[in-house]
C-alpha atoms as one frame of an Amber mdcrd trajectory, in Angstrom:
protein
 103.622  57.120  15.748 101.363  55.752  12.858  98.364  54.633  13.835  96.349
  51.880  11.327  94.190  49.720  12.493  93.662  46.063  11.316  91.327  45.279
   8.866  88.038  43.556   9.905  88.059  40.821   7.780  91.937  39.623   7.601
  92.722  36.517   9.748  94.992  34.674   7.814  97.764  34.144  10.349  96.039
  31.066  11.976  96.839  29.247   8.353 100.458  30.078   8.526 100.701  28.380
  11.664  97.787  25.610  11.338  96.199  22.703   8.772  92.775  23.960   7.147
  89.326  23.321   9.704  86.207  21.923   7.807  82.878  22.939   8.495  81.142
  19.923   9.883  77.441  19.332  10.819  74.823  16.861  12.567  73.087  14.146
  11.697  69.362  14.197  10.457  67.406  11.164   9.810  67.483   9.443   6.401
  63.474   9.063   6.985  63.177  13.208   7.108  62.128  14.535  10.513  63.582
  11.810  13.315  60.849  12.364  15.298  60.648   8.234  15.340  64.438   8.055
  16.795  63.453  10.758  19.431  60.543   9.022  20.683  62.174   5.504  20.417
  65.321   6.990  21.943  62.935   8.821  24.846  62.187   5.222  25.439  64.939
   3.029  25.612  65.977   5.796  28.543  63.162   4.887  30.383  63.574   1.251
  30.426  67.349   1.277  31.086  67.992  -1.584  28.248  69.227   0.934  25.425
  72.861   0.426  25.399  72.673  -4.042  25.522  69.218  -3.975  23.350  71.308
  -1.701  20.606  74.494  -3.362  21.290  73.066  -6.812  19.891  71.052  -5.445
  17.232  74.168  -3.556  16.143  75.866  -6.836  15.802  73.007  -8.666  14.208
  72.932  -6.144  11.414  77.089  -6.479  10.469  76.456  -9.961  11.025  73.305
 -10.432   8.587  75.627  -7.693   6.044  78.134  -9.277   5.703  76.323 -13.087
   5.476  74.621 -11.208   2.487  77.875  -9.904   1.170  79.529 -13.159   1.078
  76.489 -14.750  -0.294  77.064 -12.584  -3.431  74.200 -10.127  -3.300  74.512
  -7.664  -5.570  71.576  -5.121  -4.262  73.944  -3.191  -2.325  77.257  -2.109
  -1.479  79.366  -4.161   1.546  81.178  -3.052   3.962  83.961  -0.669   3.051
  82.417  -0.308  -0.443  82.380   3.444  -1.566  78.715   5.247  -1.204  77.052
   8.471  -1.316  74.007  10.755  -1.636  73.222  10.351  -5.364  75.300   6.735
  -5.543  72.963   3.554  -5.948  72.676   0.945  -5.239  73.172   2.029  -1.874
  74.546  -0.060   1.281  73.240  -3.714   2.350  70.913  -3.956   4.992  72.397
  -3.409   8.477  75.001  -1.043   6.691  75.426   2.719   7.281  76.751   5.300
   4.662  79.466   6.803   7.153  81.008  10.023   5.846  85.068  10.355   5.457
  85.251  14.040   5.595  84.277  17.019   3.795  82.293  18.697   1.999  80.107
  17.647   4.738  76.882  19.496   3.839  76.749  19.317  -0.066  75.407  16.572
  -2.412  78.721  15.220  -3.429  78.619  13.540  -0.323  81.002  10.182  -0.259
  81.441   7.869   2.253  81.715   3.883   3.228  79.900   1.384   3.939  80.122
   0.248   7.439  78.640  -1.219  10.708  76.813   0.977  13.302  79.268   1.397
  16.541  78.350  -0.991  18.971  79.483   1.176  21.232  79.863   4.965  22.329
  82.323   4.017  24.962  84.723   7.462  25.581  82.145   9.677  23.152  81.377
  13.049  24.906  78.554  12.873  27.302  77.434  16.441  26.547  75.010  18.169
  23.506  78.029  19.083  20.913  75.397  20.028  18.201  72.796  22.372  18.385
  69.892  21.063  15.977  66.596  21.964  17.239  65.154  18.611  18.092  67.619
  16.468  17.823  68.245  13.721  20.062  71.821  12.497  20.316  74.150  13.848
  21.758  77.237  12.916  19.601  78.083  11.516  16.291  78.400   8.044  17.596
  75.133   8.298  19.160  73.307   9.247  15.909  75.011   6.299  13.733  74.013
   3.846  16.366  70.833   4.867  16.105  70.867   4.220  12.022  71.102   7.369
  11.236  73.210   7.952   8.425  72.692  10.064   5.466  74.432  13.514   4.635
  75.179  15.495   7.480  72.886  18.961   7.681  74.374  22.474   7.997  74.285
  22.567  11.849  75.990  25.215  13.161  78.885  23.825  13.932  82.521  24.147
  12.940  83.773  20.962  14.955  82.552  18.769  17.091  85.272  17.559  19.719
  88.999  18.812  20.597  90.291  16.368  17.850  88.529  19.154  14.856  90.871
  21.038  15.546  94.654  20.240  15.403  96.902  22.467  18.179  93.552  24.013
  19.527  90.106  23.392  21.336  86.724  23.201  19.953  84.723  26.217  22.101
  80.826  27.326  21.689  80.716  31.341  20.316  78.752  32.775  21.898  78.738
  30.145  25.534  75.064  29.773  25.098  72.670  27.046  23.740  72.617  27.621
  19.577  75.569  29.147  19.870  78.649  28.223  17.077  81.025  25.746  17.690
  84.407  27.278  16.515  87.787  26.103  16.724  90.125  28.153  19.086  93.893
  28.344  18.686  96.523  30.403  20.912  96.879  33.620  19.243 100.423  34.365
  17.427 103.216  35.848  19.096 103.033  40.096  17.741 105.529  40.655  14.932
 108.962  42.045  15.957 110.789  42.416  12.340 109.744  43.560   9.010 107.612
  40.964   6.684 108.825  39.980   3.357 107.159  42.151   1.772 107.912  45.358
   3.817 106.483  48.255   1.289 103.151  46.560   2.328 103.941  46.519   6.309
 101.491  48.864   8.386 104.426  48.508  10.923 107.977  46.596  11.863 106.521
  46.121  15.042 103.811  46.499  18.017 105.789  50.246  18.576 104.356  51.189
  15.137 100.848  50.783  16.759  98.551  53.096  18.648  98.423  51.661  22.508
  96.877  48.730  23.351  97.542  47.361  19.620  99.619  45.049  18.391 101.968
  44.111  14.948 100.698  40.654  13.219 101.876  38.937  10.565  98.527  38.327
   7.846  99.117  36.500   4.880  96.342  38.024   3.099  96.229  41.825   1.800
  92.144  42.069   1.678  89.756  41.224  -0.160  91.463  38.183  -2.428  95.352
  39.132  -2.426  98.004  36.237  -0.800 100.680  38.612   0.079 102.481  38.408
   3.358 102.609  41.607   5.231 101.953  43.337   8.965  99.077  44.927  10.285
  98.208  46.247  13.741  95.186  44.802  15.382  93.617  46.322  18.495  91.614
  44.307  21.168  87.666  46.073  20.913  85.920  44.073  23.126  85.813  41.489
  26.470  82.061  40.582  26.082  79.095  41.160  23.646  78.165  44.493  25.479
  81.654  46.262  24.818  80.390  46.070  20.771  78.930  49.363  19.024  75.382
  47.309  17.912  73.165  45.256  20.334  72.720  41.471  19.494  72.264  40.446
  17.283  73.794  42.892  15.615  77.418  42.185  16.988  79.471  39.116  18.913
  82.962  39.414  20.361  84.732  37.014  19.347  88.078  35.521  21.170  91.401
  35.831  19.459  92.361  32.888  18.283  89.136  32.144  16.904  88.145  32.336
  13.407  91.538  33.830  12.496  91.579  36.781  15.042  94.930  37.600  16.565
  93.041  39.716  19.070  89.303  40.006  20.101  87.038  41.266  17.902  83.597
  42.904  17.119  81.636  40.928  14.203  78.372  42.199  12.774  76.309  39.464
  12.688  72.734  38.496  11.358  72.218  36.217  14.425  73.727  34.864  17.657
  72.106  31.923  18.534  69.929  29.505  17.010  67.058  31.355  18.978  67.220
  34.197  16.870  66.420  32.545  13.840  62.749  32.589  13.550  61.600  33.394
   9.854  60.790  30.293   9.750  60.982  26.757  11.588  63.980  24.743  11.904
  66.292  27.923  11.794  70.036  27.715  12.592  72.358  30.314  12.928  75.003
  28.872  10.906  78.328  30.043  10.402  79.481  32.387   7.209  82.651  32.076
   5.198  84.434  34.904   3.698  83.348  34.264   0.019  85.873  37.345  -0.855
  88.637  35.633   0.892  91.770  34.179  -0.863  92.278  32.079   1.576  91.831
  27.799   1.364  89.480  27.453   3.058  88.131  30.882   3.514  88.009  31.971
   7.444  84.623  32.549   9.158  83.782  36.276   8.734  79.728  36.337  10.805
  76.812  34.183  11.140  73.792  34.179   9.612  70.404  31.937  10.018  70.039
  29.111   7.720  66.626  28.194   7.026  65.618  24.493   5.431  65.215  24.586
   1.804  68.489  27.338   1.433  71.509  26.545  -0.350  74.236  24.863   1.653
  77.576  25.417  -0.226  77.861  26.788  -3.800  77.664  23.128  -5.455  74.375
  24.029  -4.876  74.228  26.752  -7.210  74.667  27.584 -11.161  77.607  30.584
 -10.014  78.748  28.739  -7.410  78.097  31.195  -4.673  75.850  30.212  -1.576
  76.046  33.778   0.784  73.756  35.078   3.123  70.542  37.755   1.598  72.104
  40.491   3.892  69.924  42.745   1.933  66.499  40.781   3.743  67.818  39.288
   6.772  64.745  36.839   7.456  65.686  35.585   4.017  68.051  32.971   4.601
  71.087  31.812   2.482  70.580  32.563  -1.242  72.636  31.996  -4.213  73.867
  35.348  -5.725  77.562  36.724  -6.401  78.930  38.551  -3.341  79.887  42.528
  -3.724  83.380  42.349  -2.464  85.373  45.975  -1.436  87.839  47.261  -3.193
């Protein structure tokens, strides 16, 4: 019986199967810290008036917005007119710049002009996003408050069950600061030879050692698209079945971040409560940058520190990876040292 195991960082039978998953984020306020919005927010809980008071001042500001619009103002865009980070002029009064979709935490930012939500009517009544301070408790919430911007690098991979097409959006690790990942039902084990059998580590799960099974990967590691099987072993149930104590390791499902099985990740962090080299840490999620794959699978987490570089836009290689080398250090922009 041959016995091969499968190779950490190869997960790329959930894109055979499954539309690419953007990184997404929270919102932050345009003025900088939001300490405002969580104080007026604290507030309008208090009195019990939040959701009518907003409601009309909601539809006030489209009103005013688009009376300006009409008017022929030129001092800002109208609703449904294109806007972005570095775009001016920028929307009308009582207009939000509303992101489309990705890339959701880099200065190409582009969105449209638009209306808060009057309402946040079916919106999930429960913290989706982990940012240390912030008050809302979903993307509706923020945007009704006028907060609109670019979204920060919370640690977050989705947001709500609709992030992720054929799966469900699940916190990793179930814990406060924890990463919310999409999770997908894991692929049946291979029974036949790929299409590229010189490559195959096995026909099927009989090849493997027991407790393993044969998967199909699309991706011969680090950087090569080529089809072939592997056999991939369950090592873990919960945290404490990995080799290193946290935050050193995380089991993570199968099904999540490309894992046919469940597996042991090094990690730099956890939780957002690990991240304390300085304030406002997140323990963000980490992209294989040696990965072929579009877009790259999550490979570990790592804290995020304001001030670090978000995506590689923001730097002159155009590689934003984590300073494994000084953990306290954040993300940096270097080249990463791929095997092989």
């Amino acid at each position: 019986m041959t016995t091969t195991l499968f190779r950490t960082r190869t997960r790329a039978w959930v894109l055979a199967v499954l539309p690419p998953v953007f990184l997404a984020g929270c919102y932050e306020s345009a003025g900088g810290d939001g300490g405002t919005d969580a104080e007026a927010t604290a507030d309008q809980d208090a009195t019990g008036d939040a959701g009518a008071e907003a409601d009309a001042d909601a539809a006030t500001d489209a009103e005013t917005a688009t009376d300006t619009a009409a008017d022929g103002d030129t001092d800002g865009a109208g609703p449904g007119d294109p806007c972005g980070a570095a775009m001016t002029p920028g929307c009308l009064p009582g207009l939000l710049c509303v992101q489309s979709g990705p890339p959701y935490c880099s200065s190409d930012y582009v969105g449209a002009c638009a209306a808060p939500p009057v309402s946040c009517a079916g919106e999930p009544a429960v913290t989706v996003c982990d940012c240390p301070g912030s008050p809302y408790r979903s993307e509706c919430e923020a945007r009704r408050a006028g907060i609109a911007t670019w979204l920060t690098p919370c640690s977050a991979e989705c947001f709500a069950e609709p992030d992720c097409p054929f799966g469900s959006c699940a916190r990793i690790p179930d814990e406060p600061g924890g990463l919310w990942s999409c999770v997908y039902a894991p692929p049946a084990p291979a029974s036949s030879p790929s299409s590229n059998p010189e490559m195959d580590q096995c026909r099927d799960s009989s090849d493997c050692d027991p407790g393993c099974d044969c998967y199909l990967t699309l991706e011969v590691y680090p950087g090569f698209l080529m089809p072939h099987n592997e056999c991939a072993c369950r090592e873990c149930e919960t945290n404490a079945d990995c080799p290193d104590p946290p935050p050193a390791s995380l089991c993570v499902p199968a099904g999540a971040w490309g894992f046919p099985v469940n597996r042991c990740v090094a990690v730099g962090c956890r939780t957002d409560a690990d991240c304390t080299g300085a304030p406002g840490g997140l323990c963000a999620g980490v992209r294989d940058p040696c990965s072929a794959l579009d877009p790259p699978p999550l490979s570990s987490k790592f804290c995020r520190y304001p001030g670090d570089c978000v995506t590689g836009d923001d730097c002159p290689d155009g590689w934003c990876i984590p300073d494994w080398r000084n953990p306290a250090g954040g993300f940096v922009c270097d080249v990463p040292a791929c095997p092989g």
